[in-house]
C-alpha positions in Angstrom: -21.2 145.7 29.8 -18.1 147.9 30.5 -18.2 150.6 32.5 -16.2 153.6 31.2 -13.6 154.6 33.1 -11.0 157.6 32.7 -8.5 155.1 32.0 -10.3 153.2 29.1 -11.7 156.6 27.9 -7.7 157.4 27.8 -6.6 154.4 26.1 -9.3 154.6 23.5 -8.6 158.0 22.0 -5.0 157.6 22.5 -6.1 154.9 20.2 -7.8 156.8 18.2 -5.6 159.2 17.8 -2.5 156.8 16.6 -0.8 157.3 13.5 -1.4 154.6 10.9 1.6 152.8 9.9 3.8 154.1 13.0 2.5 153.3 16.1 3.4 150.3 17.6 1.2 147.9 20.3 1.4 145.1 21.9 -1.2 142.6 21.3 -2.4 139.0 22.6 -0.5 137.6 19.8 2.8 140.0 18.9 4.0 143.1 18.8 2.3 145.1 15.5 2.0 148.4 13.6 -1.6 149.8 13.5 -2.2 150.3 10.1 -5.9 151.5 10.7 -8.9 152.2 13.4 -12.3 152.6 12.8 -15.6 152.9 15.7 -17.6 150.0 16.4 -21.0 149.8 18.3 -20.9 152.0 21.6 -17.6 153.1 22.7 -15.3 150.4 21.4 -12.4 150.9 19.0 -11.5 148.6 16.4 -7.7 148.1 15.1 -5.8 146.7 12.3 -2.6 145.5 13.1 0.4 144.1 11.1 2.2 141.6 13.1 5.6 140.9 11.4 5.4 137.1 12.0 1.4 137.1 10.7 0.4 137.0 7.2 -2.2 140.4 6.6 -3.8 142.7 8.9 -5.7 141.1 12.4 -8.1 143.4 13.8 -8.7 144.0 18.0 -11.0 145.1 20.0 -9.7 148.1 21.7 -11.6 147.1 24.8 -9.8 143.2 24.7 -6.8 145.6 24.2 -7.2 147.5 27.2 -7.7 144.8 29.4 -5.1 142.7 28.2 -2.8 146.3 29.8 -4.3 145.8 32.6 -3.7 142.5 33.6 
């Protein structure tokens, strides 16, 4: 279970509150454009990302997300 922290309460709506199609994030597997979020069970945020090297959209957990930033 993850405990919710000001930080990952930060990261999520800052998630949240990303413009489609413009904001750029580093993921496990690129560098991508969020092209749309949407809530999952409990606090988590799911993303879709366009990675220019990737065929289609792969989605994230926000929570893998945020620890990925941390390490």
């Amino acid at each position: 279970m993850t405990t919710i922290t000001p930080e990952l309460k930060t990261f999520m709506n800052e998630l949240w509150d990303s413009t489609a199609g413009t904001t750029k994030i580093v993921t496990p597997i690129g560098t991508g454009i969020i092209t749309e979020m949407r809530t999952t069970a409990g606090i988590d945020i799911e993303v879709a990302v366009k990675i220019p090297e990737i065929d289609g959209l792969t989605l994230f957990s926000g929570i893998e997300l945020f620890e990925m930033d941390r390490v």
